[in-house]
C-alpha positions in Angstrom: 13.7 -17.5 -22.6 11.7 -20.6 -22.0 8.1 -22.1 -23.0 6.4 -20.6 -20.7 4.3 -17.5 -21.5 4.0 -14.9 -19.5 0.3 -13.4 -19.8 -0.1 -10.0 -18.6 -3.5 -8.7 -18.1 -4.0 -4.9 -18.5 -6.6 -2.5 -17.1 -5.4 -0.1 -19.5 -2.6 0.6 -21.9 -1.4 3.7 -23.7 2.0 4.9 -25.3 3.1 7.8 -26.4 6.4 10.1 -28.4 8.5 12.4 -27.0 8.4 15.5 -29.0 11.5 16.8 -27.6 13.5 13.6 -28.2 12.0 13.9 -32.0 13.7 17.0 -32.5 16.9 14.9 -31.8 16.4 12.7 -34.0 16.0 10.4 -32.1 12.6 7.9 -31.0 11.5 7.8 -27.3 8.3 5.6 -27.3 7.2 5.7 -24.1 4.9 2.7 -22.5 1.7 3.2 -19.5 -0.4 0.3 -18.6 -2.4 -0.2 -15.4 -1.9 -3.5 -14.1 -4.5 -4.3 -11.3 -4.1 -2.1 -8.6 -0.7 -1.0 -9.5 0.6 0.8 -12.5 3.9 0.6 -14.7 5.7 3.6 -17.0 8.3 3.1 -19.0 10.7 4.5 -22.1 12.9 2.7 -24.0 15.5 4.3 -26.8 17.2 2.0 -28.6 20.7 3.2 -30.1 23.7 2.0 -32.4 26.1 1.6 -29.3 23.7 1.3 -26.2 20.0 0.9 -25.3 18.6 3.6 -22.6 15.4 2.1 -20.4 13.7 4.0 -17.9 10.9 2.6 -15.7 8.3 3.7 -12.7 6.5 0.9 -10.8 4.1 1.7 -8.5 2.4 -1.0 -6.6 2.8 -3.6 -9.0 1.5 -7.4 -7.8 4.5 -10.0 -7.9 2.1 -12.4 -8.6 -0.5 -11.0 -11.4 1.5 -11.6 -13.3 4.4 -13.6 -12.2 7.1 -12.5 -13.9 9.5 -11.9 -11.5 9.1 -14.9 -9.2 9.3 -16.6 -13.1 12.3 -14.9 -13.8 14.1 -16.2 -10.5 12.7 -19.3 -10.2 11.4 -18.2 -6.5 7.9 -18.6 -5.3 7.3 -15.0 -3.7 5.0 -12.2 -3.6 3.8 -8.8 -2.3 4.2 -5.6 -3.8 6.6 -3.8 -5.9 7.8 -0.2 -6.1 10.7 0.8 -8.7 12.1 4.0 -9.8 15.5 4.6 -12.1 17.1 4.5 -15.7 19.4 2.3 -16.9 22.0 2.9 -20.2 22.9 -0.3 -21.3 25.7 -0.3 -23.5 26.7 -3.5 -25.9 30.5 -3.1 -23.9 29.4 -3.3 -20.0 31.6 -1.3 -19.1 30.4 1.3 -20.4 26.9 0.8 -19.1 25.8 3.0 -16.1 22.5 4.0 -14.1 20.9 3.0 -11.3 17.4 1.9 -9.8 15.1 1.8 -6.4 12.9 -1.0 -5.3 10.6 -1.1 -2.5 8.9 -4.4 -1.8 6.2 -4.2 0.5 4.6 -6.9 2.1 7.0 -9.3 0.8 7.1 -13.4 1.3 8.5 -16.1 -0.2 7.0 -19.9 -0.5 5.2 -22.0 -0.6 7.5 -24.5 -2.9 10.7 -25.3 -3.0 13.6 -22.5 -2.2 17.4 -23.8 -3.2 16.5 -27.0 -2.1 14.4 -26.7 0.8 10.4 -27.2 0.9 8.9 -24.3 1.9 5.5 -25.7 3.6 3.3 -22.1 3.6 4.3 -18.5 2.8 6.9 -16.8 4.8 6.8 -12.9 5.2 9.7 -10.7 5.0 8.3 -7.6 6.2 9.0 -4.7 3.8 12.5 -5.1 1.9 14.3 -1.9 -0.1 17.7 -1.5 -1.8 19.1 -0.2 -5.0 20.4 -1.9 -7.9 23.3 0.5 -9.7 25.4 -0.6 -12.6 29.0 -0.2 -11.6 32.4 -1.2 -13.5 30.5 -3.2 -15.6 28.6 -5.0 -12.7 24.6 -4.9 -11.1 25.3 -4.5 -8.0 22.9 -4.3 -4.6 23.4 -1.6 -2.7 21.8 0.0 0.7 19.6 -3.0 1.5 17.4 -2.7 4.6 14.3 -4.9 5.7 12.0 -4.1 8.0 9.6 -6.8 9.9 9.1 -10.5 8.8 9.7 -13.7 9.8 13.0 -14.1 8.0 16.1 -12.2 8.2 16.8 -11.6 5.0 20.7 -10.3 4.0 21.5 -9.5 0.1 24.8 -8.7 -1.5 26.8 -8.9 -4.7 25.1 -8.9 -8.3 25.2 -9.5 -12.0 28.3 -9.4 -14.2 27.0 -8.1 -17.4 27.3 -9.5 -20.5 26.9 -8.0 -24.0 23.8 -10.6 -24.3 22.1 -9.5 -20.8 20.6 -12.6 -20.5 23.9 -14.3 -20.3 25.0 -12.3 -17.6 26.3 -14.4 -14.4 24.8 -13.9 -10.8 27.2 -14.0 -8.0 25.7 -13.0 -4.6 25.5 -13.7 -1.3 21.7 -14.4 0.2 22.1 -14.7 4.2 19.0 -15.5 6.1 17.6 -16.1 9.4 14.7 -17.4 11.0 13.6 -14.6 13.1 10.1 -16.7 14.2 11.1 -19.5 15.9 7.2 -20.7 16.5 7.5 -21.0 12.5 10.0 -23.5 12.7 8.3 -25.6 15.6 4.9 -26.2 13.7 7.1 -27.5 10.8 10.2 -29.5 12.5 10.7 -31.3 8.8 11.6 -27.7 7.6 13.9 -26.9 10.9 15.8 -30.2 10.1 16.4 -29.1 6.5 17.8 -25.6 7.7 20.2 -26.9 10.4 21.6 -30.1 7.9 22.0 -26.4 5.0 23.5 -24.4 7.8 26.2 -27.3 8.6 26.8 -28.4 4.7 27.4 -24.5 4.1 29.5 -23.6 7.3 32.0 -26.7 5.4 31.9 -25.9 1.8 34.2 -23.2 1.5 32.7 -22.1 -1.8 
């Protein structure tokens, strides 16, 4: 929700209708579009009380397009893998599903991270976890990270809201340099990390 477009750039796009769901009564418009090397599926029903979306991602570029790094405000990239279903429902509370990611090849930077300068792009290696919707919450769950130059820790979620784009973050991101040589060739960025590491050890919040 800003003024920035997002331009997507297809190789191919198709859609189609479940029969089955028809026979329900109900519409099940399902999405496939090619997206450089990678590919995306996804359905989407739409109901009085709750929304159902389901999605496939294989091998899809963070960067063509950019909507996630756009969507967090991160410079990143790599590759992303996603499987799951969410039902959405307008009470969160009685929303449920669950998703997997796989990032592959994964790095964040260059630009500016919550306040520090990245200088060029670091890797993280490959990073997986799951995202499941729990008592009203979008929560991270199983998180492993293999590889990189960072150490990269992720916890907590989203508290829904009715509007989903009013729902509030609150996690924890730990990190780590695990390639010290990284932090030699740019001492201005090993200064900034040590003066964050001693402001955060003293802000209790």
């Amino acid at each position: 929700e800003n003024d920035d477009d997002i331009r997507v750039p297809l190789a191919s796009l198709g859609g189609s209708l479940d029969a089955l769901a028809l026979l329900t009564f109900t519409v099940k418009p399902r999405l496939s579009a090619e997206i450089g090397e990678g590919s995306v599926d996804a359905a989407i029903v739409q109901g009085a009380d709750s929304n159902y979306v389901e999605a496939d991602l294989d091998s899809v570029n963070l960067i063509r397009p950019p909507v996630l790094p756009s969507l967090l405000g991160v410079p990143m990239g790599g590759e992303i893998s996603a499987n799951g279903a969410y039902t959405l429902a307008k009470k969160p509370a009685d929303s449920s599903g669950s998703m997997t990611l796989a990032l592959k090849g994964m790095n964040i930077g260059p630009g500016p991270v919550a306040g520090i300068t990245i200088p060029e792009a670091i890797s993280l290696g490959t990073v997986e976890f799951d995202l499941a919707i729990e008592e009203g919450r979008l929560v991270i769950k199983d998180y492993k990270q293999e590889g990189g130059q960072l150490d990269l820790q992720l916890s907590g979620g989203l508290n829904l809201s009715p509007r989903f784009m009013s729902s509030n973050l609150d996690a924890c991101v730990k990190f780590k340099f695990t390639d010290q040589e990284f932090l030699k060739t740019y001492p201005k960025l090993e200064t900034a990390v040590q003066l964050a590491g001693a402001r955060f050890k003293k802000d209790g919040e």
